[in-house]
C-alpha positions as CSV (number, residue, x, y, z in Angstrom):
1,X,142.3,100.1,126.8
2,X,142.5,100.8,130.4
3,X,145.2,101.7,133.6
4,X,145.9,100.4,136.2
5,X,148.0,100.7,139.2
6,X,150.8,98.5,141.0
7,X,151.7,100.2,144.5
8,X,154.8,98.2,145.6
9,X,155.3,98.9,149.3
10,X,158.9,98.5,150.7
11,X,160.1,99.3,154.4
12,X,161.5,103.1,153.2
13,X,160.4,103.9,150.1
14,X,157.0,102.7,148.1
15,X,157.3,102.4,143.9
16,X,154.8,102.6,142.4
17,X,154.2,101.4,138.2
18,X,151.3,102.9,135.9
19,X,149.7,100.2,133.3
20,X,148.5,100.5,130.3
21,X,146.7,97.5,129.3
22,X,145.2,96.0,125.8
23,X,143.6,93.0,126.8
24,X,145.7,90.8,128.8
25,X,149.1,93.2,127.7
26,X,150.1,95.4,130.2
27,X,153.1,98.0,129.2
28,X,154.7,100.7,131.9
29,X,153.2,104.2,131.4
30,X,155.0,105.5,134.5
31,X,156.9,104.4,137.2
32,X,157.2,106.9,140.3
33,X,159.0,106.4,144.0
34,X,158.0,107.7,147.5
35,X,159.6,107.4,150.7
36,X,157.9,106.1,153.5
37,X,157.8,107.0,157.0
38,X,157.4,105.4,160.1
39,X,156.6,101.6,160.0
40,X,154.5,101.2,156.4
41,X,152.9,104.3,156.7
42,X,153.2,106.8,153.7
43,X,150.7,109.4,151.8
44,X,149.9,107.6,148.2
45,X,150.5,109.5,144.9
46,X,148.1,111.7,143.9
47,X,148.0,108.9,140.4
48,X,146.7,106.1,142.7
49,X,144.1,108.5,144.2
50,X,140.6,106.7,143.4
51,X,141.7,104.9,141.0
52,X,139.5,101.5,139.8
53,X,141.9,98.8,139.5
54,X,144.7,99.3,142.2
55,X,147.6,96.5,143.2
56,X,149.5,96.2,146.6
57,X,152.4,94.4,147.1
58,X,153.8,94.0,150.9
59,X,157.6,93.8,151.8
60,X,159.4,90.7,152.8
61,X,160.1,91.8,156.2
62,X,156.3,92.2,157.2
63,X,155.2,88.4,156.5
64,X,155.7,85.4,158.2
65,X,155.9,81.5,157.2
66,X,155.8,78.1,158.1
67,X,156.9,74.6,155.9
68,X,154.2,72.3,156.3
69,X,153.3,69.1,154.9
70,X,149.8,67.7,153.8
71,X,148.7,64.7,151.3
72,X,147.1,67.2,149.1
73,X,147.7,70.2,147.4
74,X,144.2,72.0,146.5
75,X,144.9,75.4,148.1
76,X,141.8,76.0,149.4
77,X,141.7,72.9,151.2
78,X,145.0,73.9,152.3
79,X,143.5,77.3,153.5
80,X,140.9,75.1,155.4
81,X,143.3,73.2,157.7
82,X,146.0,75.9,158.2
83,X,144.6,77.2,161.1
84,X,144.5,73.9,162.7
85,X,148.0,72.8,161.8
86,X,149.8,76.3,162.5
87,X,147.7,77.4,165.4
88,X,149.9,75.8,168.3
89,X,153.0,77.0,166.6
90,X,152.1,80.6,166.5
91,X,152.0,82.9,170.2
92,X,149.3,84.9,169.4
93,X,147.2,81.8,167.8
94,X,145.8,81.9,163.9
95,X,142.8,83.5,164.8
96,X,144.6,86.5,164.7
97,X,146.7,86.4,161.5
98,X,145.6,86.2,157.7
99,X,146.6,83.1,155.7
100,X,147.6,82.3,152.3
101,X,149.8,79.1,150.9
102,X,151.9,78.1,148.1
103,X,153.0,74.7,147.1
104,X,156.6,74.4,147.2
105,X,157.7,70.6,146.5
106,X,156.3,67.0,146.6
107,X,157.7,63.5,147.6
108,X,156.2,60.6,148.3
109,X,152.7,61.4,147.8
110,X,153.1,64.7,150.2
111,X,153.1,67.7,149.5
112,X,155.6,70.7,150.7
113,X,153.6,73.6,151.6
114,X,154.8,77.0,152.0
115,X,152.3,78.9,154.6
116,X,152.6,82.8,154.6
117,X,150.9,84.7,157.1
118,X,150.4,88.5,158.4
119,X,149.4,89.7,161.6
120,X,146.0,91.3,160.7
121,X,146.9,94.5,162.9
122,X,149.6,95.1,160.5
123,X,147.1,94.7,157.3
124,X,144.3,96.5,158.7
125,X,146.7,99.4,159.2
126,X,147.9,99.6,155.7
127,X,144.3,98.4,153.8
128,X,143.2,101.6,156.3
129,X,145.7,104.3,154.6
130,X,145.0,103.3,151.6
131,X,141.1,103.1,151.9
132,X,141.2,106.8,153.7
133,X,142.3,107.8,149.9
134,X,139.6,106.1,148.0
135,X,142.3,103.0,147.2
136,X,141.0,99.4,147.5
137,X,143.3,97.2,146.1
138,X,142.0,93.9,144.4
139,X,144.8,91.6,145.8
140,X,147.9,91.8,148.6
141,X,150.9,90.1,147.2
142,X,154.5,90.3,147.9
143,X,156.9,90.9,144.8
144,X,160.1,89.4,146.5
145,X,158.5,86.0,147.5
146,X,157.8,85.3,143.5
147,X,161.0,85.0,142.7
148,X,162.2,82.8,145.9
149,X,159.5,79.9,145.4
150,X,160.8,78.9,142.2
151,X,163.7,77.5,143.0
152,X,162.4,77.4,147.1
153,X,164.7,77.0,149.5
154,X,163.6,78.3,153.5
155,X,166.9,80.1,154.3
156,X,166.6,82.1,151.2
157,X,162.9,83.7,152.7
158,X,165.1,85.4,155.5
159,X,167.9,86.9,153.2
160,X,165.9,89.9,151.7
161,X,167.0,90.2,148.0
162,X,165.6,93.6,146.3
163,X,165.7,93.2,142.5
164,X,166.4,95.8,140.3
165,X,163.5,99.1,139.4
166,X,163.4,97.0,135.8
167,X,162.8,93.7,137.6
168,X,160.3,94.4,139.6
169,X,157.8,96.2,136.7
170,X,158.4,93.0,135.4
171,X,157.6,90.8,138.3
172,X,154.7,93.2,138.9
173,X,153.0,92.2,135.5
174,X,153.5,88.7,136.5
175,X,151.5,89.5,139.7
176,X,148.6,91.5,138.1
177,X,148.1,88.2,135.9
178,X,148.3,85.5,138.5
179,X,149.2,86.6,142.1
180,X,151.4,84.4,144.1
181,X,149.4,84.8,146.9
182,X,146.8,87.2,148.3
183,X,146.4,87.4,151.5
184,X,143.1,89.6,151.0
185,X,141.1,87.4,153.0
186,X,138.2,87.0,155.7
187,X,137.0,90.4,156.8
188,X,140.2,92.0,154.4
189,X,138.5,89.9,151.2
190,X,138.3,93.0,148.3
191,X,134.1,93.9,148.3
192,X,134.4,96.7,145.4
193,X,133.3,94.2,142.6
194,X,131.0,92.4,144.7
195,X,129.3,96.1,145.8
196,X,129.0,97.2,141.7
197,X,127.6,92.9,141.4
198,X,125.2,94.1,143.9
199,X,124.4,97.3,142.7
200,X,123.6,96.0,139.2
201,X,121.4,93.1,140.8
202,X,119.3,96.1,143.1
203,X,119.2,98.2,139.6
204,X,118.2,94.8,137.7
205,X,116.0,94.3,140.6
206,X,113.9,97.7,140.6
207,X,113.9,97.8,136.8
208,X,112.4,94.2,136.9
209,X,109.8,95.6,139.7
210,X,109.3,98.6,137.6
211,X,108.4,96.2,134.0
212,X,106.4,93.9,136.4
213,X,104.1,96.8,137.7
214,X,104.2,98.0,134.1
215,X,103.1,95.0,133.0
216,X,100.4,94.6,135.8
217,X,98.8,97.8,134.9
218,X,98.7,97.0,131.0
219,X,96.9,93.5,132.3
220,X,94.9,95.1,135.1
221,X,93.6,97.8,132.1
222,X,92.7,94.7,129.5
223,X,91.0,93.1,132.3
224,X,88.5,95.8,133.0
225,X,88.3,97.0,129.1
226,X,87.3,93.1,128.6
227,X,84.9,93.3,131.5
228,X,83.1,96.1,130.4
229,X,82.6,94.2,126.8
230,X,81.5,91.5,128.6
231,X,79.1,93.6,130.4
232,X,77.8,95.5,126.9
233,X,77.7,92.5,125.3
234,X,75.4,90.9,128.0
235,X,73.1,93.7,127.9
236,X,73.0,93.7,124.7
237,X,71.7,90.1,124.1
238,X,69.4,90.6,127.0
239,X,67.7,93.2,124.6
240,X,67.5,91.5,121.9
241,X,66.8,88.3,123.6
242,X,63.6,90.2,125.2
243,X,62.9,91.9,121.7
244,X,62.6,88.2,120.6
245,X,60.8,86.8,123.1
246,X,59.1,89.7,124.5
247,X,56.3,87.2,127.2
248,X,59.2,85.8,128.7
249,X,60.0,87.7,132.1
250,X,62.1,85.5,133.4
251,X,65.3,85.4,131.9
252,X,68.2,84.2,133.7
253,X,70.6,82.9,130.8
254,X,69.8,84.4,127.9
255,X,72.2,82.1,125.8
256,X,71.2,79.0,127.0
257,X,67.6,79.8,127.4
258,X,67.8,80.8,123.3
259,X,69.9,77.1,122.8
260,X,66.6,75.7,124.5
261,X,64.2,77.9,121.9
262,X,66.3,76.8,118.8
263,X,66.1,72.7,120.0
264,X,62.5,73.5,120.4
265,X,62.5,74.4,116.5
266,X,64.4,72.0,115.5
267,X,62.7,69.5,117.2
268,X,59.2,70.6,115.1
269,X,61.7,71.1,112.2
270,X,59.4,67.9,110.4
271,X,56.2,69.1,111.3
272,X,56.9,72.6,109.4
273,X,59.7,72.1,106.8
274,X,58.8,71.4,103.5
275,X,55.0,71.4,103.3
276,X,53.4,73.9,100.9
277,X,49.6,73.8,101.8
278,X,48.2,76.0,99.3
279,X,50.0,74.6,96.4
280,X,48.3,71.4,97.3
281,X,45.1,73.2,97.7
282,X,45.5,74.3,94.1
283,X,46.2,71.1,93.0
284,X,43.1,69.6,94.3
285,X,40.8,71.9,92.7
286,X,42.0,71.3,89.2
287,X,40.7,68.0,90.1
288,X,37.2,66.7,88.8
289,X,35.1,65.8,92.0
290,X,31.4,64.9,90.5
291,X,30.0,65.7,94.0
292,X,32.9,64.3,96.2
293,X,33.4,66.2,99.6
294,X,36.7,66.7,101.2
295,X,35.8,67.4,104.9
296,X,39.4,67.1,106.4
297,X,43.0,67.8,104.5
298,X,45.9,66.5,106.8
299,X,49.6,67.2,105.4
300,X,52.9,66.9,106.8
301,X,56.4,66.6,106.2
302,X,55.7,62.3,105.8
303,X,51.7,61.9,104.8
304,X,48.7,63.4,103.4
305,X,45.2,62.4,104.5
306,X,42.1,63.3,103.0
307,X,38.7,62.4,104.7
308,X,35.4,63.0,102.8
309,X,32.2,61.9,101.2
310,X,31.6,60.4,98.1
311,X,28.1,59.3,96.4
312,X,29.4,55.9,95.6
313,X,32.3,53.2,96.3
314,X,33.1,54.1,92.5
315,X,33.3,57.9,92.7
316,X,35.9,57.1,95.2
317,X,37.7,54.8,92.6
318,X,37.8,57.6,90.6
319,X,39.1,60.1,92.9
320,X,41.8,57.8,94.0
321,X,43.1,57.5,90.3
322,X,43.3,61.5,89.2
323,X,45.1,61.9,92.7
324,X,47.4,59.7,92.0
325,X,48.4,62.0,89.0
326,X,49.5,64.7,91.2
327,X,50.6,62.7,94.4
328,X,52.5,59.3,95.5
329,X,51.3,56.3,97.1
330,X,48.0,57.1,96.9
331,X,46.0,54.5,98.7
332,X,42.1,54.4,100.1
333,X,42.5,53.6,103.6
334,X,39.0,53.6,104.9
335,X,35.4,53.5,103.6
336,X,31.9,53.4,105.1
337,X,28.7,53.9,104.5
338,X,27.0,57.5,106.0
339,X,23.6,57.6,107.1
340,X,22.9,59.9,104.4
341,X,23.2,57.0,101.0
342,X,26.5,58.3,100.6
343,X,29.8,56.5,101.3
344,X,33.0,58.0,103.5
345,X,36.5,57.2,102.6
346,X,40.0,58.0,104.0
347,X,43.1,58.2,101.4
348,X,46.2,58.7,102.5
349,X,49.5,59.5,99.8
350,X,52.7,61.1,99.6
351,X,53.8,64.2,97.9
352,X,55.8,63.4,94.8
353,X,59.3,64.0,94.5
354,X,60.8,65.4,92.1
């Protein structure tokens, strides 16, 4: 619910009509009247004092028309060429009136159009008394003309008619919901709305400012809290790193210098996975020898080679079958005779799996 103000202006006395409206119902609260003195100048009521959303409506007497016609009839097209078309027919010239339009009639593809026009002199002086109140009315209409463009006719526009009080609450609703005209325009165009749009947007605007900076700070804060993990967690390694590999000196990555020392293991990952020396060792002396010498054990991941001596080719024939009890593949690879009367072999064999 909400009020609203209708200030109908007349060349003696001014009306004017309080609204209550529900939506898009408007019913008469109060309905007061003023006399005016002088030409259009009177003191508004104390009711229309700063009030938000305020209605003027002009007298009869203070516009002035012309009957064009144009092959179109989008008004703001119309508002577009006015100028041009009235502008030889006026003394003063157009630059120094307000225009508004209203279609009247059509035939033959053209279109009547009714121009109404105010001297802006005349405007400024009333928008001015009613501004030095705290009033800005959101459109300048005139009551009388709705009722003549219905059934338009040009001679009727100079015979003033003045409806009844009743009437013209009525034909003041009608204006409040779609104006006939409004001849608030160019440097007289109604702001108010488009200062609150503005207002909002610089409130929007700082608030916006206000979440980005917040927003900044909360980033600019994880930044250096991440920073300083980084930086813990860099010294940290570097520790452990030199705990590690405490020769080193010169460390310059200590992650990918630590990549290169874990390829380097598994690189020898064959040479040391898997092999169990001593349990071979133990194997070998639960073997019967009869004066056979192992000189050299070899064992990785792959092969086992045994070099030694033996007294005889046959001894060695001997070995070769009890090792091949315990191991795989067991094969003599190589046999000589020594200088001593003894014979040297080379077996090589696999450990079993199981």
């Amino acid at each position: 619910m909400g009020e609203s103000l209708f200030i109908d202006l007349g060349e003696k006395e001014v009306n004017t009509y309080l609204f209550e409206s529900r939506g898009s119902s408007y019913s008469a609260k109060e309905t007061r009247n003023y006399p005016v003195s002088g030409q259009y100048e009177f003191s508004p009521a104390s009711e229309a004092r700063n009030m938000e959303n305020t209605y003027l409506s002009l007298p009869l007497s203070c516009l002035n028309f012309r009957v064009i016609e144009l092959p179109f009839s989008d008004k703001e097209r119309i508002r577009e060429v006015l100028p041009f078309e009235l502008d030889g027919m006026m003394l003063s010239g157009a630059d120094n009136v307000i225009f508004d339009n209203i279609v009247v009639g059509s035939a033959d593809q053209k279109y009547k159009v009714l121009a109404v026009y105010i001297e802006k002199d005349l405007l400024k002086k009333v928008l001015d008394s009613l501004r030095a109140y705290g009033i800005d009315p959101v459109f300048v209409t005139c009551l009388e003309l709705r009722g003549k463009v219905k059934d338009f006719s040009l001679p009727d526009l100079l015979v003033p008619v003045m409806p009844e009080p009743e009437k013209r609450v009525g034909l003041a609703v009608e204006e409040i919901k779609n104006p006939t005209i409004n001849l608030r325009r160019q440097e007289f165009s109604y702001t108010r709305d488009l200062e609150k749009t503005r207002k909002s947007l610089r409130v929007t605007a700082v608030l916006l400012a206000l979440l980005i900076l917040v927003l900044s700070a909360d980033i600019f804060l994880k930044i250096i809290s991440v920073r300083s993990e980084v930086s813990a967690l860099k010294n940290s390694m570097r520790k452990e790193y030199k705990d590690i590999f405490p020769e080193e000196k010169n460390i310059m990555n200590e992650l990918y210098q630590l990549k290169s020392h874990m390829k380097e293991l598994q690189d020898r990952e064959d040479i040391f996975v898997g092999i169990n020396p001593l349990d071979l060792l133990l194997k070998f002396s639960d073997i019967e020898r009869h004066g056979i010498v192992f000189n050299e054990i070899t064992e990785d991941k792959a092969n086992i080679v045994l070099k030694g001596e033996a007294p005889s080719l046959g001894d060695i024939q001997k070995l070769k079958d009890r090792l091949g009890g315990i191991l795989a593949d067991v094969t003599i690879a190589d046999s000589k005779t020594s200088g001593r009367n003894t014979m040297l072999f080379t077996i090589t064999a696999k450990e079993k799996r199981v």
